[in-house]
C-alpha positions, 0 to 999 in steps of 0.5 A, a space after each residue: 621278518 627282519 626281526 626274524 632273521 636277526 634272531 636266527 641268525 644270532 642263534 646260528 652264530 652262537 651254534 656255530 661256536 659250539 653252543 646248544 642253542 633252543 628256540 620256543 615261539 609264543 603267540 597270543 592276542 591281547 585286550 582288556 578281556 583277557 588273554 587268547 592263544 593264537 597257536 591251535 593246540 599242540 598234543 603231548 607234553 609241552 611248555 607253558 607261559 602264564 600270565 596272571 590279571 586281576 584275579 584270573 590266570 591264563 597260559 599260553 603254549 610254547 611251540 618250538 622251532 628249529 628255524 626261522 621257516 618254521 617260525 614264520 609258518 607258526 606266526 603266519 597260521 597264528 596271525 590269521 586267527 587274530 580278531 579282526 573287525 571293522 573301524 572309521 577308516 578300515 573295514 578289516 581293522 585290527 581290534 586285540 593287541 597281537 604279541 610275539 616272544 621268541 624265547 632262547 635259551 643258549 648253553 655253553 661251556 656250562 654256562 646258560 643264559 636265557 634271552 626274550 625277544 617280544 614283538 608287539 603290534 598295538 591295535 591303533 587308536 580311534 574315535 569310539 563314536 565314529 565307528 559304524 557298529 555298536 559292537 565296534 564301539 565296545 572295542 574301541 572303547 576297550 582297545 582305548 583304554 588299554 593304551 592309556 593304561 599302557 600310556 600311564 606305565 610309560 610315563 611312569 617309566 620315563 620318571 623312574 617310578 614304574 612298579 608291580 602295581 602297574 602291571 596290574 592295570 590292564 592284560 597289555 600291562 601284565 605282558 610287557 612290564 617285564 620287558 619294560 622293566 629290564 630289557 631293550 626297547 624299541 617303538 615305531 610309532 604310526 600315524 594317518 597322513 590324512 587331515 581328518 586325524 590330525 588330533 589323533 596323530 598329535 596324541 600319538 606324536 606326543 606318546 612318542 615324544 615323552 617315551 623318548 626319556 624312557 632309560 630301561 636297563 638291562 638284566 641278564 640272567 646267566 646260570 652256572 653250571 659245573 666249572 670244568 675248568 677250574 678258573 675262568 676262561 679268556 672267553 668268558 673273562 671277555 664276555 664279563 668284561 663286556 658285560 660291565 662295560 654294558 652296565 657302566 653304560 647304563 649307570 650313565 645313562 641311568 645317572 643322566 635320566 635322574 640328573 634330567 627327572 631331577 632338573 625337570 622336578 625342580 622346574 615343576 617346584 618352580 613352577 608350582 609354587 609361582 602358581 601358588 603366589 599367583 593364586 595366593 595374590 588373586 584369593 587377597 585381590 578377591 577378598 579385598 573386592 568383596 570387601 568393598 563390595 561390602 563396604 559399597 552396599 552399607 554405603 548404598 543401603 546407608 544412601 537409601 535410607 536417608 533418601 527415604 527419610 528426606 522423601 518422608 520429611 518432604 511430605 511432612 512439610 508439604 503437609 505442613 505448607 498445605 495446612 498453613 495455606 488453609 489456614 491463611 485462607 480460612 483467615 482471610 475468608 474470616 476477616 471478609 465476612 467480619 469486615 462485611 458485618 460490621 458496615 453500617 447498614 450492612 446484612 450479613 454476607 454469607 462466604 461464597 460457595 467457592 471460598 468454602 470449597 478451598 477452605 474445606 479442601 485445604 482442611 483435607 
């Protein structure tokens, strides 16, 4: 409603110095779906606006207004037939993006110049999983991904970069890269005070903290008619002269977002190549471990391996030992039947039994 009354009442003061001023009113809901009027159609001839995504052509009529009663009755008829449905936290939630452009176009003096004003109301941002039905959670899900197309652009814009092909991202996109890419902005941003949407707000704060680097400059179109008066007039001399002392303003503006996204990028070089010198000092740590990881398994498998041998060379003289102790045995068992034989008067003694059992397990 405040915009509303400012834009009438700018169009009243220019009627008021003798220009013709023409005011048309769009209204339409957006979602990745596409594009649908909200104003129920008009008979006879009238304009058209036209919007083309991904292939697909849509248009929108232009209904004019006289005033700003007129206006507002066409917004409220308009507004009423905006998709609703419910969400998490309301049961009549928004689920399209809704989008307002009043269209001037002032002539005087033969000079005519054409202005949009476009007031855009964002479907909010919520947990598709939370939401009690399933086709909510499409729509949330579709209304997501249109804000992060529509985050993506503007964090292009805060650097400069922005281009066609971001307009061709997503139907919210195509309708505000115009306005993104030269006019005046201004976002409010809303978040839930309760603490069950904590995250939600710190996502939606973060948005409008990084918007707060966006430097949009102006364009004005201005057409020339016939030049009645041979030479510019002190209005129109005033009105250059306020014209470029708007676009010195934005070349300043302009030369302190680049000084700043030039400083920022430079912090970022910084930035990135200490990372690369970490990364590249842990990938020699790395090798240097596996190294000696490498190094430590030949030594163990170098350790096993004469562990083994001593083990097998430790059978082989127990072996030996066990072998020689027969032997010694068998020896002494030998010489007591020799010295028994050979006693005079004596019989042959056989070994007993017990000397023949070590004897024959010794040999074993």
């Amino acid at each position: 409603q405040l915009s509303l009354g400012a834009f009438f009442a700018a169009a009243d003061a220019k009627r008021r110095e003798g220009a013709t001023v023409n005011v048309q009113v769009v209204v339409f809901e957006v979602l990745d779906s596409g594009i649908t009027d909200l104003v129920a159609p008009v008979a006879g001839d009238h304009d058209e606006v036209a919007f083309a995504v991904k292939g697909k052509r849509y248009t929108v009529q232009k209904i004019p207004v006289e005033d700003i009663g007129t206006a507002a009755q066409v917004l409220v008829r308009a507004l009423r037939c905006r998709a609703i449905g419910s969400s998490e936290y309301n049961a009549t939630s928004s689920r399209t993006h809704a989008v307002v452009q009043l269209m001037a176009r002032t002539q005087r003096q033969g000079v005519v110049s054409e202005g949009v004003l476009t007031l855009v109301d964002l479907a909010g941002s919520e947990r598709e999983n939370n939401n009690p039905t399933d086709a909510g959670k499409l729509e949330a899900r579709a209304i997501n991904q249109s804000l992060s197309q529509l985050n993506r652009m503007l964090v292009k814009l805060s650097f400069g970069q922005l281009d066609d092909s971001d307009r061709r991202q997503s139907c919210l996109n195509c309708v505000l890269h115009a306005s993104f890419k030269s006019g005046r902005v201004t976002m409010i941003f809303c978040v839930h005070p309760g603490r069950e949407c904590v995250a939600v707000a710190r996502n939606t704060l973060q948005m409008a903290t990084r918007c707060t680097a966006i430097r949009v400059a102006v364009v004005r179109t201005r057409y020339e008619a016939v030049d009645h008066s041979g030479g510019a007039s002190a209005e129109e001399v005033e009105e250059l002269e306020e014209e470029i002392a708007v676009l010195e303003e934005d070349l300043r503006r302009e030369c302190i977002r680049r000084e700043r996204a030039e400083a920022f990028n430079a912090d970022l070089n910084r930035q990135y190549l200490d990372e690369v010198r970490q990364v590249r000092k842990l990938e020699a740590l790395v090798t240097s471990m596996k190294s000696r990881l490498e190094d430590a398994d030949q030594r163990a498998d170098t350790e096993a391996a004469r562990a083994t041998a001593a083990e097998a060379r430790a059978k082989q003289l127990e072996d030996r030992v066990a072998y020689l102790e027969a032997q010694r045995l068998s020896a002494e068992i030998f010489n007591e039947r020799e010295k028994e034989n050979n006693m005079p008067g004596g019989k042959p003694v056989l070994p007993r039994p017990v000397a023949c059992n070590v004897v024959f397990q010794a040999r074993q």
